[in-house]
Each structure stands twice: as C-alpha cells, then as structure tokens.
N, CA, C and O of each residue as an XYZ file, in Angstrom:
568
protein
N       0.814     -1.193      0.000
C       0.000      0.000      0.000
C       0.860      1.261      0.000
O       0.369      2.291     -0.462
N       1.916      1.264      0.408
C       2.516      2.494      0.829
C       3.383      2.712     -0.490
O       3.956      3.788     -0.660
N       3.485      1.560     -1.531
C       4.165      2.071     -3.199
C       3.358      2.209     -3.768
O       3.667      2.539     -4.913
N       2.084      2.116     -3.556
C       1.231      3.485     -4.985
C       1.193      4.582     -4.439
O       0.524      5.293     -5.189
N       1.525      5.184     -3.535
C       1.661      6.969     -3.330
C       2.913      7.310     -4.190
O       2.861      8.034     -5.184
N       4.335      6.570     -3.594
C       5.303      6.597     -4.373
C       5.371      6.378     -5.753
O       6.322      6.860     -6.369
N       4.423      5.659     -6.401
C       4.319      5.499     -7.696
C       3.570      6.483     -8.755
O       3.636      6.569     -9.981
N       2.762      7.253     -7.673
C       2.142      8.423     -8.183
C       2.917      9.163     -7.948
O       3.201      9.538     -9.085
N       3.572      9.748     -7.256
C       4.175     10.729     -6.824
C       5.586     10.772     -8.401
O       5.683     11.556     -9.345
N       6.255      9.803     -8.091
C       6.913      9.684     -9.338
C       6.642     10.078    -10.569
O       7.360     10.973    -11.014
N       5.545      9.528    -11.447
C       4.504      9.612    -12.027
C       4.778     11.169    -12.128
O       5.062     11.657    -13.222
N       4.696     11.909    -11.042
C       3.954     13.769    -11.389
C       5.706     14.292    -11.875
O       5.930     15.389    -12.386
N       6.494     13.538    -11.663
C       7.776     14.442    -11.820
C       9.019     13.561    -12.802
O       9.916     12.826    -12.388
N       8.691     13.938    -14.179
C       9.551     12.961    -15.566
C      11.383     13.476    -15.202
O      12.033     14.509    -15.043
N      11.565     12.139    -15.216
C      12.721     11.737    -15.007
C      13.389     12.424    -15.936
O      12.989     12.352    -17.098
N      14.865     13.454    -15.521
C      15.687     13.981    -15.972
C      16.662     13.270    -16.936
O      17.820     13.144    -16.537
N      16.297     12.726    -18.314
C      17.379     12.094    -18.728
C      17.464     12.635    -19.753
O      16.609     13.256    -20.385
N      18.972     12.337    -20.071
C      19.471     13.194    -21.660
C      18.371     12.644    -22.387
O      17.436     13.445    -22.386
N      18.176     11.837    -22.861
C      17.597     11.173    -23.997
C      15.824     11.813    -23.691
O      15.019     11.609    -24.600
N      15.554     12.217    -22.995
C      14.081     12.994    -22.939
C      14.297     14.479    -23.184
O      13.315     15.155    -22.881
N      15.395     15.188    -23.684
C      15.604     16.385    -23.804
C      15.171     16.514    -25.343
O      15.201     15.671    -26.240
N      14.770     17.820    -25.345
C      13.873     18.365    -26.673
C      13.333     19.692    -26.411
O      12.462     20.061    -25.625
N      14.367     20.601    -27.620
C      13.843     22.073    -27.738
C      13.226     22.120    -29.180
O      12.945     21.189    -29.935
N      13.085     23.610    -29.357
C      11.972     24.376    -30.078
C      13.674     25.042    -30.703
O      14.829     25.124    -30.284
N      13.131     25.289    -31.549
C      14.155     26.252    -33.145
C      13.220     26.677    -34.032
O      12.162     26.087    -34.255
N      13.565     27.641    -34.522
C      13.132     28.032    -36.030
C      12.410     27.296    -36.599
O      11.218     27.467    -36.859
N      13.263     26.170    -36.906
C      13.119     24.856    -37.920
C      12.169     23.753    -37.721
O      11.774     22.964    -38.579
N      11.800     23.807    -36.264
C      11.356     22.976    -36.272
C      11.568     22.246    -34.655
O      12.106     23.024    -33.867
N      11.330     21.318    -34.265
C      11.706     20.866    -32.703
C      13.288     19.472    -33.246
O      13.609     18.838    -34.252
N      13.854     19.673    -31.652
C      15.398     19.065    -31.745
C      15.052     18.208    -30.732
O      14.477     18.785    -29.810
N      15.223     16.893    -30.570
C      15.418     15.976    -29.845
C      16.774     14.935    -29.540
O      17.139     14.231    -30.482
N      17.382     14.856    -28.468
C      18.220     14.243    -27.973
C      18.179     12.563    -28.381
O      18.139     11.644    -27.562
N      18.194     12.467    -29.476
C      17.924     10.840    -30.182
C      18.903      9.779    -29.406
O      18.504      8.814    -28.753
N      19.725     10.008    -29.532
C      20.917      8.741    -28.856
C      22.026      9.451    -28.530
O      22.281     10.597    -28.901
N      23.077      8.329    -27.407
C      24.061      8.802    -26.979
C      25.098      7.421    -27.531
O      24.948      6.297    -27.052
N      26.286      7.776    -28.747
C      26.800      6.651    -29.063
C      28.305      7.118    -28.138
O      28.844      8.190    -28.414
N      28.953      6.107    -26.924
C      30.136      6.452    -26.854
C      29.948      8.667    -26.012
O      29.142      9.306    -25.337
N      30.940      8.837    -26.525
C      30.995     10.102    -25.981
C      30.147     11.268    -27.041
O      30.221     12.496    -27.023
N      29.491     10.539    -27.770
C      28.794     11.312    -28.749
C      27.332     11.528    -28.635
O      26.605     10.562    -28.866
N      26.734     12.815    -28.269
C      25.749     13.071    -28.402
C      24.767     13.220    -29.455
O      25.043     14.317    -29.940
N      23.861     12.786    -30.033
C      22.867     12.442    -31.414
C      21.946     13.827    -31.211
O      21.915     14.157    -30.026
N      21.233     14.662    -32.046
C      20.532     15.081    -31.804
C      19.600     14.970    -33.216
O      20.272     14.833    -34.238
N      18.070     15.015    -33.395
C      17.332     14.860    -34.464
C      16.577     15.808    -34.728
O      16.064     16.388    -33.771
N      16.360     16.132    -35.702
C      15.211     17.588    -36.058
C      14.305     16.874    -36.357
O      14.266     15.910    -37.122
N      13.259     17.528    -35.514
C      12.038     16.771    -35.779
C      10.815     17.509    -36.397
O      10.613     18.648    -35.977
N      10.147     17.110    -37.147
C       8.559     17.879    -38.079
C       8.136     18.829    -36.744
O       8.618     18.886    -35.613
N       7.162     19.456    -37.304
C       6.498     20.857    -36.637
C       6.125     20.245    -35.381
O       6.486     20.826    -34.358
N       5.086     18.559    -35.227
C       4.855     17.569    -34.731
C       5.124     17.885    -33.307
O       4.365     18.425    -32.501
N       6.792     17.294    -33.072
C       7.671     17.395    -33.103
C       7.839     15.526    -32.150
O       8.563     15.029    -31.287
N       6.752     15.127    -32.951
C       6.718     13.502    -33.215
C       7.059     12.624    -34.494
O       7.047     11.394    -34.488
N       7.380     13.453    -35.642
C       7.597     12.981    -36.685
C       9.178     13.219    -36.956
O       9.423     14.421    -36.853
N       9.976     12.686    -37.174
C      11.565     12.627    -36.932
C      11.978     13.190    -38.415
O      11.081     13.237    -39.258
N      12.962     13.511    -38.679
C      13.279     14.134    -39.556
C      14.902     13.643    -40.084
O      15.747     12.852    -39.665
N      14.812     14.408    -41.009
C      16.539     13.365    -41.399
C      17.628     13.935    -40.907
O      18.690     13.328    -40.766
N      17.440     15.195    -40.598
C      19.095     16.032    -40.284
C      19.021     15.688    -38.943
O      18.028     15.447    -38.257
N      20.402     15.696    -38.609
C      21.007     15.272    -37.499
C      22.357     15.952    -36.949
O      23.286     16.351    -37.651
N      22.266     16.005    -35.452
C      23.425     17.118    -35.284
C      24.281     16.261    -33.924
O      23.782     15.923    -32.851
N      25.487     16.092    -34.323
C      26.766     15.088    -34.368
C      27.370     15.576    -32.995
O      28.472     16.033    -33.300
N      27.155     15.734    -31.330
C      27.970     16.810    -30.699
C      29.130     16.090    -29.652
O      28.790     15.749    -28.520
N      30.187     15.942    -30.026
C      31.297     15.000    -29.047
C      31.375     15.432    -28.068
O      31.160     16.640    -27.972
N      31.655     14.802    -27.095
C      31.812     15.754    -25.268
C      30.387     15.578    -24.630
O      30.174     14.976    -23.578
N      29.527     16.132    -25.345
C      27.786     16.165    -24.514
C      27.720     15.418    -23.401
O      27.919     15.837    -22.260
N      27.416     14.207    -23.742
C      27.160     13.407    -22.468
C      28.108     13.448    -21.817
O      27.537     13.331    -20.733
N      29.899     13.574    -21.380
C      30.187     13.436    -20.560
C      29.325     15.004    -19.410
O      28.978     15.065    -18.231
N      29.306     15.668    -20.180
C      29.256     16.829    -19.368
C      27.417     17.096    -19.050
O      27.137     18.294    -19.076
N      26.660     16.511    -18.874
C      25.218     16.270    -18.377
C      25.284     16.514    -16.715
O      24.351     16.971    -16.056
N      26.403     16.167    -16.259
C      26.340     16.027    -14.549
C      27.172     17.671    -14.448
O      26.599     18.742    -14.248
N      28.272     17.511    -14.601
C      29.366     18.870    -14.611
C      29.050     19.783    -15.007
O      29.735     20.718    -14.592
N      28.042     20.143    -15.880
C      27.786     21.387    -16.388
C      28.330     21.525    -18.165
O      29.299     20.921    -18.624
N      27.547     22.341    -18.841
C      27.584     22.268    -20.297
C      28.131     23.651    -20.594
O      27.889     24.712    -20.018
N      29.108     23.338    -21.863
C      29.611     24.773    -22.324
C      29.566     24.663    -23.920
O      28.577     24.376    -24.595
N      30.250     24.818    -24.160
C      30.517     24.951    -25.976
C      30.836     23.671    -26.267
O      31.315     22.811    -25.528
N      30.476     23.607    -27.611
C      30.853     22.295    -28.295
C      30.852     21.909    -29.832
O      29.891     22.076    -30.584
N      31.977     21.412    -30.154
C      31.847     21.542    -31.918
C      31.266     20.186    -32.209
O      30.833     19.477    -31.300
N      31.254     19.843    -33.393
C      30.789     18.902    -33.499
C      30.205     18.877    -35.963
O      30.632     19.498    -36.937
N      29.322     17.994    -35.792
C      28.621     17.838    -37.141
C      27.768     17.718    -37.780
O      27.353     16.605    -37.457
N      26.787     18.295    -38.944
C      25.761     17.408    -38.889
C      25.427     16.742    -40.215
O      26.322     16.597    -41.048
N      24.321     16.374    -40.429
C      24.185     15.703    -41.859
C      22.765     15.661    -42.032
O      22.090     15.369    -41.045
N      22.312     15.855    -42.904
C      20.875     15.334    -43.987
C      20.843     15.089    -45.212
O      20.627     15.879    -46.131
N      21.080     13.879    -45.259
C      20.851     13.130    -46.245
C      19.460     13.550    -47.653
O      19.384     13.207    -48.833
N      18.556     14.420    -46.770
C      17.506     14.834    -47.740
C      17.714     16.438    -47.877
O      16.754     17.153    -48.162
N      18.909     16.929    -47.677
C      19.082     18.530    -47.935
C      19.290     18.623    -49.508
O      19.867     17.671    -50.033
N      18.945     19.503    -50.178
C      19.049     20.048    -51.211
C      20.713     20.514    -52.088
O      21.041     20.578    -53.272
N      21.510     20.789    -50.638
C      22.699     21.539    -51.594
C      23.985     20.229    -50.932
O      24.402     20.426    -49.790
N      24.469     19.096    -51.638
C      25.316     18.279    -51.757
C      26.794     18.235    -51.795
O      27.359     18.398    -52.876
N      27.430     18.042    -50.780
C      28.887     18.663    -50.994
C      29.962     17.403    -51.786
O      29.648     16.300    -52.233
N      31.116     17.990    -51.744
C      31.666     17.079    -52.997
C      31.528     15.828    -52.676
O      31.367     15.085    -53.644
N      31.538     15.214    -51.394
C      31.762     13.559    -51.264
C      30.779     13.566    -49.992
O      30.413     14.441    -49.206
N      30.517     12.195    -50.145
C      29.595     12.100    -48.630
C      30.685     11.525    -47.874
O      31.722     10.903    -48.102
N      29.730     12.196    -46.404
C      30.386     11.458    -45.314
C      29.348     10.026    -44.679
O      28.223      9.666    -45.022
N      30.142      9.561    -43.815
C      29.419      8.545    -43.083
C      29.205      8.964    -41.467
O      30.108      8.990    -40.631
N      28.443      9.138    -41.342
C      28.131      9.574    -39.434
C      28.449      8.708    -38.467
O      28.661      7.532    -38.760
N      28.518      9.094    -37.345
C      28.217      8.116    -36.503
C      27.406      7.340    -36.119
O      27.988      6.546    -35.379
N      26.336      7.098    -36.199
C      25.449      5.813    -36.562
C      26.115      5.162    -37.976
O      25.688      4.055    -38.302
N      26.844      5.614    -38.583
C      26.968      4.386    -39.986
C      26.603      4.537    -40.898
O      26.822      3.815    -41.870
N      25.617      5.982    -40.867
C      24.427      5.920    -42.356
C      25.646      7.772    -43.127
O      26.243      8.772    -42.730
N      25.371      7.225    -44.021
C      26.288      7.812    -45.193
C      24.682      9.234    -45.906
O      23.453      9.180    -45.938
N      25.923     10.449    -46.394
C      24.635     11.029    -46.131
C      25.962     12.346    -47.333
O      27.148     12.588    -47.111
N      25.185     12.810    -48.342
C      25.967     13.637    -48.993
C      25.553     14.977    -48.587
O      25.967     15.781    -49.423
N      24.967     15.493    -47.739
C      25.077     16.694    -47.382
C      25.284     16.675    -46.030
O      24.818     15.768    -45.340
N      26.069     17.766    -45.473
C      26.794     17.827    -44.247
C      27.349     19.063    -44.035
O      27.536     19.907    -44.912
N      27.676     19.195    -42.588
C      28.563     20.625    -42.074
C      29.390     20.429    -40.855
O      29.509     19.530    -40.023
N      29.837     21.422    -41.023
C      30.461     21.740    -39.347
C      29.422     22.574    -38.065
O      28.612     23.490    -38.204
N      29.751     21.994    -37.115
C      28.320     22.994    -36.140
C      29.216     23.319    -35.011
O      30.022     22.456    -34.660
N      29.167     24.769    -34.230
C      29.296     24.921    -32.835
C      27.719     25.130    -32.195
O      26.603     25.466    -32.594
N      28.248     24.794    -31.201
C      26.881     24.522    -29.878
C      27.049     25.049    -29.119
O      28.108     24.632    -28.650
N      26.509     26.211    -28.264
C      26.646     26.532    -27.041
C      25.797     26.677    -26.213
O      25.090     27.673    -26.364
N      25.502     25.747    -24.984
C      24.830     26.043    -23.771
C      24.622     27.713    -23.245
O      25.620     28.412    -23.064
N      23.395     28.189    -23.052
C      23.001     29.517    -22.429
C      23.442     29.420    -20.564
O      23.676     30.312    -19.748
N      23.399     27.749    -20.429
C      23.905     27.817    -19.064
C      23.441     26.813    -18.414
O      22.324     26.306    -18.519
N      24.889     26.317    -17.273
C      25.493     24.678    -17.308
C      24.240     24.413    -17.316
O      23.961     24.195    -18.495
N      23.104     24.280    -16.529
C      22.064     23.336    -15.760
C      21.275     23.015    -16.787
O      21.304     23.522    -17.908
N      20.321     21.875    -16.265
C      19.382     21.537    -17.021
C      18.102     21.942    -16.543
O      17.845     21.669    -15.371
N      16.991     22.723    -17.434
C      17.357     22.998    -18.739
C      17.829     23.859    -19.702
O      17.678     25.021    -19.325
N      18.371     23.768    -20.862
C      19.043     25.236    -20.986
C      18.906     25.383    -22.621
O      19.027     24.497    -23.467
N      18.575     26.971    -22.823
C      18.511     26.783    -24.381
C      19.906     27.044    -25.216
O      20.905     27.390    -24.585
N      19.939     26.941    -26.068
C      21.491     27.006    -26.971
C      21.469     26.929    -28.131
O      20.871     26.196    -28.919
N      22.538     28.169    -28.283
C      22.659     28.596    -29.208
C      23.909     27.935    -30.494
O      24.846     27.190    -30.205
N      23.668     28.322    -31.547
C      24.484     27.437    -32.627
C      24.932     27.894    -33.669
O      24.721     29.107    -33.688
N      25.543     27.487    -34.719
C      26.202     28.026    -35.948
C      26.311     26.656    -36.856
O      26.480     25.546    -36.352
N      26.216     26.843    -37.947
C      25.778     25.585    -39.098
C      26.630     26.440    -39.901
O      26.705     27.667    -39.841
N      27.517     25.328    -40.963
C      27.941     25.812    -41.739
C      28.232     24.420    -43.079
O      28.516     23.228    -42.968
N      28.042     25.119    -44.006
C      28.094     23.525    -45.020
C      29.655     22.999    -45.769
O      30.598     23.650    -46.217
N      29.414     21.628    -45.661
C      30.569     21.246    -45.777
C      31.725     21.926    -44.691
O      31.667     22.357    -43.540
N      32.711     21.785    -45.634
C      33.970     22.310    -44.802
C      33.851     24.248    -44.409
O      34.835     24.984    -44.341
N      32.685     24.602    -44.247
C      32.717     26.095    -44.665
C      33.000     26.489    -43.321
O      33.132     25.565    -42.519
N      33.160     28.002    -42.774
C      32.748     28.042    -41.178
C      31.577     28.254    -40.949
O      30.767     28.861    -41.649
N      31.430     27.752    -39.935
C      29.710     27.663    -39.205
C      29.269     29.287    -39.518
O      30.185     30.012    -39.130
N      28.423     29.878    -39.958
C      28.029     31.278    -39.967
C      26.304     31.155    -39.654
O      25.808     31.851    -38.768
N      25.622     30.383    -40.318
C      24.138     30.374    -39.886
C      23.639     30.051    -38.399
O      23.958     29.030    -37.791
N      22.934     30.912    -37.972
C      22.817     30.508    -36.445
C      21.417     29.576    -36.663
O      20.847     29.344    -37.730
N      21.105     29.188    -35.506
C      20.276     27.946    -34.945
C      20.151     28.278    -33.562
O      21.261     28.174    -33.040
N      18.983     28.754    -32.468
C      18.695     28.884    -31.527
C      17.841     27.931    -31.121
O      17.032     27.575    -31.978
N      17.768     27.331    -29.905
C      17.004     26.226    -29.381
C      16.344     27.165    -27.975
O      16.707     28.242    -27.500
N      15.320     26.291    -27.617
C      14.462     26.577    -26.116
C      14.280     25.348    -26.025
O      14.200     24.646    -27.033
N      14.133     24.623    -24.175
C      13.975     24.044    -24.216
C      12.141     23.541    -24.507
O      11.366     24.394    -24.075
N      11.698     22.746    -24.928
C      10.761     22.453    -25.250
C       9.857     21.288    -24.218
O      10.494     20.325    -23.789
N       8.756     21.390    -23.947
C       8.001     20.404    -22.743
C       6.503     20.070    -23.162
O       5.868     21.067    -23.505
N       6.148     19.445    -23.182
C       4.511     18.516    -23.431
C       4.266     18.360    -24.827
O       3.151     18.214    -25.328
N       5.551     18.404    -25.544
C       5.194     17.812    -27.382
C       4.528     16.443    -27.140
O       5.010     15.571    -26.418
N       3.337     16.345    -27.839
C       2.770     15.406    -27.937
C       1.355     15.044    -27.031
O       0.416     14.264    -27.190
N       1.756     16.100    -25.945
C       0.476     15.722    -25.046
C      -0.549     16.372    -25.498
O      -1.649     16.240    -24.962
C-alpha cells in the first residue's frame, strides 16, 4: 500500500534524462535521439515534433558533461535529404552515409538543465556562420 503513493508521486515528476531532452528552433523541434560512446545524437524533428526528420546534429563531449555542467561544443551534422550536396559524402556516426553535411558549434546559455542554446551551421567544410537557436521544449505530444 505504501508504493502506490510513491508510484504516483513519481509519475507527477519525468525523469531527468538526456535522452528525454527536446527544444523548439526556427526549424522545427530538436530531440536528444541517442548517446553513441561520448557522442551526443541530436534529431530535427517535423512541426509535430513527433515525426523525426533526417538532419542530425553530431555533438562529441555532450554526455560526458550532463552532470558537470555544459559549455561549448563543436561537433557535425548531416541530412541526407538537404538540397545543396557537398563534394563527397560522409558517413556519421550511426553508420548511415549522407551527402550533405557541415560543421556545427553549440553553445549552452547555461550549465544546468534545462538550458537553451545557441548554434552556428555551416556547409561542408565552410565556417559555421548560420545561427540555430534552441528553447527548451516540454509537453510535445500531449
């Protein structure tokens, strides 16, 4: 009797995990898809922001720094369904091969969770110049 209070109680307050993180952009909503190794996954997702999308943003370091606090971070991304194709494809970290791609910086607004952050996209080998702003985002779907 005394673990269904605890089970409700739980219940009212969603568990802090990377992989449930998801902001709001411009573009569209960003979700924390997977953590491979020291590599953080992130996915752009439809207006939805239940319908997943193909670009993907590549960020090394992330997960170690979830407990310690978050700062800047370079990293990559890729969509395979973007329009402007650079000379050769790359292959990502998941494995899937994808002819359009960039370089990205990431920066946390500040260590804790949650935090919005700010970014720079740039194609192919170019420098990052397009920004990308995130918020964090809460009840997609409900």
């Amino acid at each position: 009797m005394r673990l269904l209070p605890l089970l409700c109680l739980t219940a009212l307050f969603p568990a802090v995990a990377a992989a449930d993180e998801m902001w709001s952009t411009p573009y569209g909503y960003v979700a924390w898809e997977d953590t491979r190794g020291d590599m953080a996954i992130f996915r752009m997702m439809g207006d939805d922001g239940l319908t997943p999308g193909t670009m993907r943003l590549f960020v090394p370091g992330l997960p170690a720094d979830t407990e310690q606090g978050r700062s800047v971070y370079f990293g990559y991304w890729t969509d395979p369904a973007a329009d402007a194709p650079c000379a050769f494809d790359v292959i990502d970290a998941m494995g899937n091969k994808s002819p359009s791609w960039g370089r990205l910086t990431l920066s946390f607004l500040s260590g804790g969770f949650p935090s919005d952050w700010a970014g720079l996209t740039g194609y192919c080998f170019d420098e990052p110049t397009m920004p990308i702003n995130a918020t964090p985002a809460y009840g997609i779907g409900d």
